[in-house]
C-alpha positions in Angstrom: 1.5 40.6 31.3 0.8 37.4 32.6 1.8 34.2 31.1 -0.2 31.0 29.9 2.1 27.8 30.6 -0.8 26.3 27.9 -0.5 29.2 25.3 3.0 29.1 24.8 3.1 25.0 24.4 0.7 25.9 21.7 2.4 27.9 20.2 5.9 25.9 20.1 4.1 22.8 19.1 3.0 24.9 16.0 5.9 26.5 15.2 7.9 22.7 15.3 5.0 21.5 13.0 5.5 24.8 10.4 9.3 24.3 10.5 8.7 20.4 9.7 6.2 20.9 7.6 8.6 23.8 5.7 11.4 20.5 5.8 9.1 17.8 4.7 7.6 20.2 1.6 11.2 21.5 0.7 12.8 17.9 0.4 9.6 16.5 -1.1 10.6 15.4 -4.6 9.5 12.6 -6.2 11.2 10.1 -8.0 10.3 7.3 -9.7 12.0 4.0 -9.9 11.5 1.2 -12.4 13.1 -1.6 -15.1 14.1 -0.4 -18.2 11.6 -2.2 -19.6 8.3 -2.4 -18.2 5.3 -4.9 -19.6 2.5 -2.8 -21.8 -0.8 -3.0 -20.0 -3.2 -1.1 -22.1 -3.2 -0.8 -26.0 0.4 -1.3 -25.8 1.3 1.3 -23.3 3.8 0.6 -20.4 2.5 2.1 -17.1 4.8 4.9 -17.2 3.2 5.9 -20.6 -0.1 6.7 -19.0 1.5 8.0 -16.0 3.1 10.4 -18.7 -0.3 11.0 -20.3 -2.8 11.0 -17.1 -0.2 12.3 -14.3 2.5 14.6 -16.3 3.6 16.3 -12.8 4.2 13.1 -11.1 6.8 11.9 -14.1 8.3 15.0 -14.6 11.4 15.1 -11.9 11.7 18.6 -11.8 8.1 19.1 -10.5 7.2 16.1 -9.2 6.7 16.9 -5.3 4.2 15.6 -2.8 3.2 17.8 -0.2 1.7 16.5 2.7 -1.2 17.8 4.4 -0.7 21.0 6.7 -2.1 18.8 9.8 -0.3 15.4 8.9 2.7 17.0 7.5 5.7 14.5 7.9 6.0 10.8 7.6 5.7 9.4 10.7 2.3 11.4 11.7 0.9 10.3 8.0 1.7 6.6 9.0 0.5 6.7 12.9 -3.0 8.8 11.5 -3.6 5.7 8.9 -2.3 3.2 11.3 -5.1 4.6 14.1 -7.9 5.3 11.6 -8.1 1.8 10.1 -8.1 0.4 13.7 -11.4 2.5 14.6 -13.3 2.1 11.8 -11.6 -0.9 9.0 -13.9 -0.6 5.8 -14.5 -3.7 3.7 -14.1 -2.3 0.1 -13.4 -5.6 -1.9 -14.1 -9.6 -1.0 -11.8 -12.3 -1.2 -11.7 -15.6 -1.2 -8.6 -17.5 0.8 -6.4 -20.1 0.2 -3.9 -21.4 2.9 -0.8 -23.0 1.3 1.2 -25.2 3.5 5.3 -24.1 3.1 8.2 -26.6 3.0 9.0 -25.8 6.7 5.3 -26.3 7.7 4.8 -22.6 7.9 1.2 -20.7 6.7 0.7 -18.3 4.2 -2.7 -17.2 3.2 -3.3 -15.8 -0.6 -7.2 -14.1 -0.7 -8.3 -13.7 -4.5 -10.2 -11.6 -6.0 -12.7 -11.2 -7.4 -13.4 -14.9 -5.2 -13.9 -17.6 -7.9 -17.3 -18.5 -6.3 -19.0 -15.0 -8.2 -16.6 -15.5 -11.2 -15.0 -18.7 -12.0 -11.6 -19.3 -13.4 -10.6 -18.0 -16.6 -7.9 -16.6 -18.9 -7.4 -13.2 -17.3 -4.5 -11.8 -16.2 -3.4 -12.4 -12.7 -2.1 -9.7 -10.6 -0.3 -10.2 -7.5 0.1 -7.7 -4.5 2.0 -8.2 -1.4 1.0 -5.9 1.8 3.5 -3.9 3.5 5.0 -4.4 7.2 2.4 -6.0 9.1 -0.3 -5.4 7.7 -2.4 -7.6 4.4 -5.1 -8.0 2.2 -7.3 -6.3 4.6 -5.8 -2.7 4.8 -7.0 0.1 3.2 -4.2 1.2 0.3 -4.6 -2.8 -0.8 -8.2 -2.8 -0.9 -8.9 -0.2 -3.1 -6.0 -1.3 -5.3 -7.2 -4.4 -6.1 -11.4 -2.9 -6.4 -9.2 -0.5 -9.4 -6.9 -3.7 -10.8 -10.3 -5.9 -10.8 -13.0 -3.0 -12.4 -12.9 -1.7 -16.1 -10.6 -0.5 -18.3 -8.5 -3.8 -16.4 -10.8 -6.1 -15.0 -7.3 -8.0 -13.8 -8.1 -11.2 -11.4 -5.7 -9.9 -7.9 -3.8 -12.0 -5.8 -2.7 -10.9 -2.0 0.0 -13.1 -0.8 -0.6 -12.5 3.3 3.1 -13.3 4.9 3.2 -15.4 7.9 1.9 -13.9 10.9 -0.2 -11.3 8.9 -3.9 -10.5 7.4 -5.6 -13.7 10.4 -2.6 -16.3 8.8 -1.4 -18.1 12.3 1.8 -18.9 12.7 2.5 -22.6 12.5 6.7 -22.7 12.5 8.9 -20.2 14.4 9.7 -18.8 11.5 8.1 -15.3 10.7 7.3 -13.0 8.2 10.3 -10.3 6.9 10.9 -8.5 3.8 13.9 -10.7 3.2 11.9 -14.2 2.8 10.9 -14.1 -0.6 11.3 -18.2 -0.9 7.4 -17.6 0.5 6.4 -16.0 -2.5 7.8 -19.0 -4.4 5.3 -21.5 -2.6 2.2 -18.7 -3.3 
């Protein structure tokens, strides 16, 4: 019987992706992590009361388990397939309005509101403020629809995203850049 060099690439490729995907699903546990004491947001509730009341399997750590879809099923794939899909086709879910605050060392960092005081002015509200992960800002996906959830009823919160230098369109001015480590910049937003 012949053999296909294509075939049996195939059909290693899929066997690595079943064993990782077996890996990823069997070490998939969920924990989470937060202060003893967390603010109440919601007729007295803390957060982890309505995740207890609205998500019971994700509080729960003997269940709690997120398993990964069969065709993105470990980390790394998840983050290159997001990575990749907000670079062909980057929806605009909420607007913002930005403010560029000057640091100490002349450095940038750019905070976008929302909603932008222009279609609601200030007020008493409560202020909530997100920062973006490696790289990326106000302007990725997860933080968009975030804040369009923080900002709509039950909350109807006011959102801050502090964009770090470098990130979100904020040019670098100092030769200084952004890292998880410089949290005197959140000080100045």
């Amino acid at each position: 019987m012949p053999s296909n060099p294509a075939i049996a690439a195939g059909a290693i490729v899929a066997g690595i992706a079943a064993l990782s995907r077996k890996a990823t699903v069997d070490n998939s546990r969920v924990q989470l992590i937060h202060a003893p004491q967390t603010a109440k947001i919601e007729g007295g509730k803390t957060l982890l009361d309505i995740l207890d009341a609205e998500c019971p399997s994700l509080t729960d750590p003997d269940t709690a388990r997120f398993v990964p879809s069969a065709l993105l099923p470990t980390a790394d794939l998840q983050t290159c397939f997001n990575s990749i899909k907000d670079r062909l086709g980057r929806q605009r879910i909420v607007d913002y309005e930005r403010e560029l605050i000057t640091t100490e060392d002349g450095g940038t960092i750019g905070v976008d509101w929302s909603p932008p005081f222009a279609q609601m002015p200030e007020d008493d509200r409560p202020i909530v403020v997100l920062s973006h992960g490696l790289t990326g800002g106000s302007q990725e996906t997860y933080v968009q629809v975030t804040v369009k959830h923080l900002t709509a009823a039950p909350y109807n919160f006011r959102t801050v995203v502090v964009n770090c230098r470098g990130c979100a369109g904020v040019k670098l001015t100092t030769p200084v850049l952004y890292n998880g480590g410089l949290t005197s910049d959140y000080g100045f937003a």
